[in-house]
C-alpha positions in Angstrom: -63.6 -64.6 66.0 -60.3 -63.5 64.4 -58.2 -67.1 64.6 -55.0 -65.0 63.2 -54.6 -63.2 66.4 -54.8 -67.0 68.2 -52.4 -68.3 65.6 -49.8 -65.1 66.7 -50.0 -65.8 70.3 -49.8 -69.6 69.9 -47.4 -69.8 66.8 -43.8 -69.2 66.2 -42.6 -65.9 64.3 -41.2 -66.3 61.0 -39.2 -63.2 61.0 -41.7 -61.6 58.7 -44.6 -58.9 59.1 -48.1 -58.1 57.5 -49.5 -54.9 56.3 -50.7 -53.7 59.4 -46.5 -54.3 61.1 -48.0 -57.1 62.5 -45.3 -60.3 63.1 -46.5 -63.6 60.9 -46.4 -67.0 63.0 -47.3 -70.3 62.0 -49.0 -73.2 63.5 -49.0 -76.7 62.1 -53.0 -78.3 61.2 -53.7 -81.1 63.3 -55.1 -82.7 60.4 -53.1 -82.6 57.8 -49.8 -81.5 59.2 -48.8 -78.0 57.0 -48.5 -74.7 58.0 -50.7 -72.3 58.7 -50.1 -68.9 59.3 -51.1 -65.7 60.6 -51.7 -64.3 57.7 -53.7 -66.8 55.9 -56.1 -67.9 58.4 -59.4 -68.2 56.3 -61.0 -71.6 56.6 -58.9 -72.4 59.5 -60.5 -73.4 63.0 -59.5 -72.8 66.6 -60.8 -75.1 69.5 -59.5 -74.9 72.9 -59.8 -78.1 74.6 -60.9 -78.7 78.5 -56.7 -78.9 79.5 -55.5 -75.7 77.7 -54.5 -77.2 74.7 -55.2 -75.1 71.4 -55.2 -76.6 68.6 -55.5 -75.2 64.5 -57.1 -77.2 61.9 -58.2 -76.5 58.2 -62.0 -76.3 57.8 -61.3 -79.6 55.2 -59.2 -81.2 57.8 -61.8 -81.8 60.9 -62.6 -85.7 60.3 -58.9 -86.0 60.2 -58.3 -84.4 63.4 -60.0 -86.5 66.2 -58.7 -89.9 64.2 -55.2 -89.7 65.4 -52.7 -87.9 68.0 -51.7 -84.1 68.1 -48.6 -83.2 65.0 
């Protein structure tokens, strides 16, 4: 599953592109509350909840998640 191209629909552009001309967003973890982007999405997870709601999250970050409320 390639989670950058879920960050770049989901995410907001930074003005800035990769390699391939592709535009970088960023999403904030759920856990932890930094920024992830597009172009650094290794360890990062995707889940896409019942309602619609996606939400990112480092790999380190999933106990943190589901103990409080959506960043």
């Amino acid at each position: 599953m390639d989670v950058s191209k879920y960050i770049r629909a989901a995410g907001k552009p930074t003005g800035q592109t990769d390699a391939r001309r592709r535009q970088i967003c960023e999403v904030l973890c759920q856990g932890c509350g930094e920024k992830i982007s597009s172009a650094d999405a290794e360890g990062v997870e995707y889940v896409k909840t019942k309602r619609g709601t996606e939400l990112f999250f480092h790999t380190r970050c999933v106990g943190a998640v589901w103990s409080h409320g959506i960043v």
